[in-house]
FIRO-853390 format. One line per field, with one value per residue (C-alpha): residue in one letter; z, y, x. Coordinates in Angstrom, 3 decimals, padded with zeros to 6 digits. Last residue first. Layout:
BEGIN
res = [A, ...]
Z = [Z, ...]
Y = [Y, ...]
X = [X, ...]
This chain:
BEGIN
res = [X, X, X, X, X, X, X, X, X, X, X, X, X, X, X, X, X, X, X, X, X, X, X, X, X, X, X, X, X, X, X, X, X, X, X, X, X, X, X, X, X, X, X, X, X, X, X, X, X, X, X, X, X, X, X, X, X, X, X, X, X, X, X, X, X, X, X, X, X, X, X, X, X, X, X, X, X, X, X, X, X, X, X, X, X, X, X, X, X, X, X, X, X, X, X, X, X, X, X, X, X, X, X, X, X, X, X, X, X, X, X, X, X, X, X, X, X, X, X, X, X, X, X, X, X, X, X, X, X, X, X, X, X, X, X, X, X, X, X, X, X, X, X, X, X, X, X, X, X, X, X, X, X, X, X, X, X, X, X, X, X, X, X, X, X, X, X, X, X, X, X, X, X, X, X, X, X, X, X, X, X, X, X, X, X, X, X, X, X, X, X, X, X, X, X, X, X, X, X, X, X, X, X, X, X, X, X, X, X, X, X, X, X, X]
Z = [026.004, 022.707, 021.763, 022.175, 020.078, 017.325, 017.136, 016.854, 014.023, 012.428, 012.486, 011.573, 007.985, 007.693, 006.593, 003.496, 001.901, 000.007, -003.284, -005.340, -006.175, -009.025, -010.720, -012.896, -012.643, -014.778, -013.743, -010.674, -010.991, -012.101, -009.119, -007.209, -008.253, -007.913, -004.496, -003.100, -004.421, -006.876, -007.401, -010.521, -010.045, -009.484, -008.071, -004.859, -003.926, -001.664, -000.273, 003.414, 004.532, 006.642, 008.886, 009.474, 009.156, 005.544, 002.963, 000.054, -001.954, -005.183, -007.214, -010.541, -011.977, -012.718, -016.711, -016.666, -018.171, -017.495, -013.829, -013.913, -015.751, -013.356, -010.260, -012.113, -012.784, -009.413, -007.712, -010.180, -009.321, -005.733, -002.622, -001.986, 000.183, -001.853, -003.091, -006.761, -008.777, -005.938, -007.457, -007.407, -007.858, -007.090, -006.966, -010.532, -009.809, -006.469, -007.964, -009.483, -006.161, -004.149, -006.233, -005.223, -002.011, -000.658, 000.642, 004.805, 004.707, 002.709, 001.033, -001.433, -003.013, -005.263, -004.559, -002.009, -001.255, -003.624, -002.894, -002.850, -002.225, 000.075, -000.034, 003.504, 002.396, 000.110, 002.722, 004.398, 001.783, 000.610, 004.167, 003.950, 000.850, 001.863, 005.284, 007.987, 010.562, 010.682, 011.892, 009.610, 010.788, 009.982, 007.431, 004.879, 001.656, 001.332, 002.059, 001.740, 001.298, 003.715, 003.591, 002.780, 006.607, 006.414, 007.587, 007.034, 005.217, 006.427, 004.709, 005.671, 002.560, 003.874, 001.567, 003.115, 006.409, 008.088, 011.515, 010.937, 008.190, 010.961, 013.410, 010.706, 009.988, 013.154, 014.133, 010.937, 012.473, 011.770, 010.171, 009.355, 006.370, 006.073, 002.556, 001.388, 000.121, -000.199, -000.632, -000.813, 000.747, 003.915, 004.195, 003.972, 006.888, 009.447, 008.570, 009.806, 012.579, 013.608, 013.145, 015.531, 014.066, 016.212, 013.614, 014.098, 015.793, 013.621, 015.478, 015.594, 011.574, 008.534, 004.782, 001.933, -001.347, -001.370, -003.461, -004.963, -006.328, -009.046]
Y = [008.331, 007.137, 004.923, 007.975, 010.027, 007.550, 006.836, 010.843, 011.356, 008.216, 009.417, 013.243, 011.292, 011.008, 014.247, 013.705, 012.262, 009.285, 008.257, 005.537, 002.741, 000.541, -001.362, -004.461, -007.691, -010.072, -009.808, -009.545, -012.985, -014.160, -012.618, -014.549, -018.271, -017.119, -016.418, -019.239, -020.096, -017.220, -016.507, -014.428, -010.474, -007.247, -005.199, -002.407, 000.895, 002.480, -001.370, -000.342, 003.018, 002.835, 000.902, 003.106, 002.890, 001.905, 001.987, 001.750, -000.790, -000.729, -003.245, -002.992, -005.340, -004.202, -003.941, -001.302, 001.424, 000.736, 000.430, 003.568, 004.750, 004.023, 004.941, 008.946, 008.831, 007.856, 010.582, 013.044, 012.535, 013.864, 012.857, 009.741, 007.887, 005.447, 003.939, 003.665, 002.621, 000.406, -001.272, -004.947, -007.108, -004.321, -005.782, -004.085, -000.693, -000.772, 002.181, 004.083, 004.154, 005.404, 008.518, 008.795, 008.523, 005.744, 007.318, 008.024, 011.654, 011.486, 015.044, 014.138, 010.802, 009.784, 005.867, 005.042, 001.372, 000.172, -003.828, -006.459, -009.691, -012.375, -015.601, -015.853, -014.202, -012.114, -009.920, -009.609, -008.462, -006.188, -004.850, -004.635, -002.831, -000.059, 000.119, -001.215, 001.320, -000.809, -004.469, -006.775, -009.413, -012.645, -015.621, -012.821, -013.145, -009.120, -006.893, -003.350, -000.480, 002.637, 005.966, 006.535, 005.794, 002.307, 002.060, -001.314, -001.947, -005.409, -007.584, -011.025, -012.058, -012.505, -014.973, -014.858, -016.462, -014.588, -016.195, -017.438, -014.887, -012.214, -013.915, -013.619, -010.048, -008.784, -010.147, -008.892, -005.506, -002.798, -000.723, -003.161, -004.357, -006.486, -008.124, -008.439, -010.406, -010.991, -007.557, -007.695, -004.834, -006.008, -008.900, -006.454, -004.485, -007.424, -008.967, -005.459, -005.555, -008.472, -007.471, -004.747, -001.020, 001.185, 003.037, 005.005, 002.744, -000.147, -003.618, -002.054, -003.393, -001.761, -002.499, -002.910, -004.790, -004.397, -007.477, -007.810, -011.793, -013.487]
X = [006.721, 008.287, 005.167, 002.735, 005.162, 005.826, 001.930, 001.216, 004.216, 002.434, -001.163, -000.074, 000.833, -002.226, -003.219, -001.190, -004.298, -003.388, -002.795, -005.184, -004.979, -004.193, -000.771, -001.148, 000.876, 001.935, 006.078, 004.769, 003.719, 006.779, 008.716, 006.045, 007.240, 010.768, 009.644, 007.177, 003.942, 001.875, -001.303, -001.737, -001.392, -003.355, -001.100, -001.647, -002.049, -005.116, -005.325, -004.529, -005.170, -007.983, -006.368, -003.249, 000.286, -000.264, 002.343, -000.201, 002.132, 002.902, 005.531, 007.616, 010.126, 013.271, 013.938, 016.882, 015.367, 011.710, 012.435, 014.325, 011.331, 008.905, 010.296, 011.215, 007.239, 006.571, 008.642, 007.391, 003.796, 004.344, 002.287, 003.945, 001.709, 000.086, 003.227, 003.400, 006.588, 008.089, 011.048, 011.963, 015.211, 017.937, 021.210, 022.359, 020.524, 023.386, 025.575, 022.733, 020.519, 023.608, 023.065, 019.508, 019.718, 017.236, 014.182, 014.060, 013.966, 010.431, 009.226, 011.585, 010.238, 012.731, 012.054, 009.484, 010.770, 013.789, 012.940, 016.086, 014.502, 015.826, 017.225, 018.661, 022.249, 020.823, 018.942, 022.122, 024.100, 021.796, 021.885, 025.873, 026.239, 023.891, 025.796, 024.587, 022.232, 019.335, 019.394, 018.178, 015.446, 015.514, 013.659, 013.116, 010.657, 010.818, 014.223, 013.410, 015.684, 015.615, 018.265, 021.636, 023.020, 020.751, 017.135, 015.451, 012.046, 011.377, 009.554, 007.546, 005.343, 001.521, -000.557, -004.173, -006.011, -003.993, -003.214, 000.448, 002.173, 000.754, 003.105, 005.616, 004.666, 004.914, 008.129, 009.718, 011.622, 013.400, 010.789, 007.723, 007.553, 004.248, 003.796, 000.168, -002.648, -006.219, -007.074, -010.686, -012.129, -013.311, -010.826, -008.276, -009.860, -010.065, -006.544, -004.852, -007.331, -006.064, -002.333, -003.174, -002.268, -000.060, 002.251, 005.116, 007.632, 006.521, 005.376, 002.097, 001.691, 002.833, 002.095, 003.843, 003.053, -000.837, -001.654, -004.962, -004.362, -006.160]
């Protein structure tokens, strides 16, 4: 059995600075045993990461388009931000992809999807993220989870680390799994745990964006 935490960032974000060593360090210290790195705007991390964990890492991306962010997972290339909605589902397609709605109705977050573009695209979306760890607001998951109850998307959580000590506060129990169609049936099994996290940590990123800025 699998403790997945389902998005996860790495130094290769603008707001985070966290080595992909120690990234395998702390999971292996608590037992997660696999993730997906999304890094904003970028998959180099996680495909070197896919190379020295000694655990399943799926390469993501969460990528910023004019409405807000949507995550592509099981990518081959990075998506450039600034497409439109239409045109970074697209692209994730195009190599395979998965469609991921990351941090649905969260409105503390600028960067969620807007949530009337949400309704227009439900049909393209393969996975949405009921539980990330740093949401501070029940309502946002409770809204996640019955828009994925209404229209039968699977679910996912992720503790949206961009720090160490953050990693594995969310994640889903799940079977092992080989390739995608073989892990969309495995999330299909899965169970959702964590915990949420303190807000204070969000000070982390702003500080990591600033010290990468200048």
């Amino acid at each position: 059995m699998l403790k997945a935490d389902l998005h996860i960032h790495t130094e290769y974000s603008m707001d985070c600075t966290t080595p992909l060593e120690k990234v395998i360090q702390r999971c292996l210290e608590i037992g997660i045993n696999c993730i997906a790195v999304a890094d904003h705007g970028t998959i180099e991390g996680a495909l070197k990461l896919q190379n020295i964990a000694p655990f399943p890492v799926i390469v993501a991306e969460e990528i910023l388009t004019p409405h807000g962010e949507i995550m592509g997972m099981f990518l081959t290339e990075g998506i450039p931000s600034g497409l439109s909605v239409e045109q970074t589902i697209a692209h994730i397609r195009a190599q395979g992809g998965l469609v991921c709605l990351p941090h649905p109705f969260d409105t503390l977050r600028h960067s969620a999807l807007n949530s009337r573009i949400i309704e227009t695209i439900i049909a393209q979306i393969d996975i949405i993220e009921v539980f990330n760890a740093r949401s501070p607001l029940m309502r946002g998951s409770a809204k996640a989870n019955m828009l994925a109850e209404k229209y039968g998307i699977l679910k996912s959580a992720g503790s949206d680390a961009h720090t160490t000590v953050e990693i594995g506060n969310a994640y889903v129990e799940m079977p092992q799994f080989s390739g995608k169609d073989d892990f969309l049936q495995a999330l299909e099994k899965g169970k959702i745990s964590g915990h949420r996290t303190n807000p204070l940590v969000h000070f982390a990123s702003v500080w990591a964006r600033l010290r990468k800025q200048f």
